[in-house]
MARDO-283424 format. One record per residue (C-alpha): residue number from 1; x, y, z. Coordinates in nm, 2 decimals. Each point is the difference from the previous one (the first is absolute). Layout:
// residues N
i  u  v  w
NUM  X  Y  Z $
...
// end
This chain:
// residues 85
i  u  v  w
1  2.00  -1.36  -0.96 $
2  -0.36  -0.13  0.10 $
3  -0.21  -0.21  -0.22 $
4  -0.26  0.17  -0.23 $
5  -0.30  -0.16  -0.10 $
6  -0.17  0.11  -0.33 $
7  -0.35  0.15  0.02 $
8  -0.17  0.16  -0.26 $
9  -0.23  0.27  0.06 $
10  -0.31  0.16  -0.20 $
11  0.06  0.44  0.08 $
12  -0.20  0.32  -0.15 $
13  0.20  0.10  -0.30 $
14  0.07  0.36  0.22 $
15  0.13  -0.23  0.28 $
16  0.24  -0.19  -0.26 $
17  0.11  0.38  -0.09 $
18  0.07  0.10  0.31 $
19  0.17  -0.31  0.16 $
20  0.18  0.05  -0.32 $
21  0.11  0.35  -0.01 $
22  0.12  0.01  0.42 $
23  0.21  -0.34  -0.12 $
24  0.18  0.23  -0.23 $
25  0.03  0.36  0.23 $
26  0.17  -0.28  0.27 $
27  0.22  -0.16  -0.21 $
28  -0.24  -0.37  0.09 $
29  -0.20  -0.27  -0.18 $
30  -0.34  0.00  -0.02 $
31  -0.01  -0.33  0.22 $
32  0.24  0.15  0.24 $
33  -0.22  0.33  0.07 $
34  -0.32  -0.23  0.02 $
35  0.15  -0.26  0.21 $
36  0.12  0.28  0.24 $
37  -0.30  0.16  0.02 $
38  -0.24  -0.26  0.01 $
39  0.21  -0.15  0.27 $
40  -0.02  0.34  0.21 $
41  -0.39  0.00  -0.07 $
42  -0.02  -0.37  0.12 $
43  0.19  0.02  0.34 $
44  -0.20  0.35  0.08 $
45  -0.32  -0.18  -0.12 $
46  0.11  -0.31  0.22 $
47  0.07  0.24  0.31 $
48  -0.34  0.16  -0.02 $
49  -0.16  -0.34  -0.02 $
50  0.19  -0.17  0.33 $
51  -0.08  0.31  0.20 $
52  -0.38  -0.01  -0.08 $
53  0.03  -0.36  0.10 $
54  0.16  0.07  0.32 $
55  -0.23  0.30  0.06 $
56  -0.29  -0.27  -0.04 $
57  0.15  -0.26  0.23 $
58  0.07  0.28  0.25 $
59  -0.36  0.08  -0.02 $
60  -0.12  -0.37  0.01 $
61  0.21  -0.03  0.33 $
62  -0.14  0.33  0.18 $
63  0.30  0.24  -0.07 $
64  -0.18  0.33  -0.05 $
65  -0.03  0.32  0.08 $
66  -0.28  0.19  0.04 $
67  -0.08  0.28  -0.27 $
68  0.02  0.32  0.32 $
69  0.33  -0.16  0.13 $
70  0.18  -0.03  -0.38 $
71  -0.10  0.38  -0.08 $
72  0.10  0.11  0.31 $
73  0.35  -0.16  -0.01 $
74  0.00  0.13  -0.39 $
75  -0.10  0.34  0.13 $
76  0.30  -0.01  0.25 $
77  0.25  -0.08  -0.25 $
78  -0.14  0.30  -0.21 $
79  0.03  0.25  0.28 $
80  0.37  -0.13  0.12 $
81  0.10  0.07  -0.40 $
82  -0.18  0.30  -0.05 $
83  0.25  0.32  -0.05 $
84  0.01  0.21  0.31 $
85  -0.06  0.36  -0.01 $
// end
């Protein structure tokens, strides 16, 4: 089992509700639907974050592409998907 850490937390009462209320449809504890979904929020937060970093350091280094080349390759990939008729 992995250590837990306590933390305590300051919600909206309709938050408490809630958190409370999917606990009970799932058969979980409070603290085990929060940790779970704060922990999904975190790494997709986290994810967002290191790719706007790398997009920046990619700029900073001269990767780019110009606007006309990225819409035309976007427009491509449009036009391969598009249903035939």
């Amino acid at each position: 089992m992995a250590k837990t850490a306590a933390l305590n937390l300051r919600v909206s009462e309709s938050l408490k509700l809630k958190l409370g209320q999917f606990a009970e449809l799932t058969h979980r504890t409070p603290s085990a639907v929060a940790e779970r979904a704060m922990e999904a929020f975190l790494d997709r937060e986290l994810e967002m974050f290191e790719a706007i970093e790398q997009s920046q350091e990619d700029f900073r280094q001269g990767r780019t592409v110009s606007h006309e080349h990225a819409m035309a390759r976007i427009r491509a990939t449009i036009e391969k998907h598009r249903p035939k008729e």
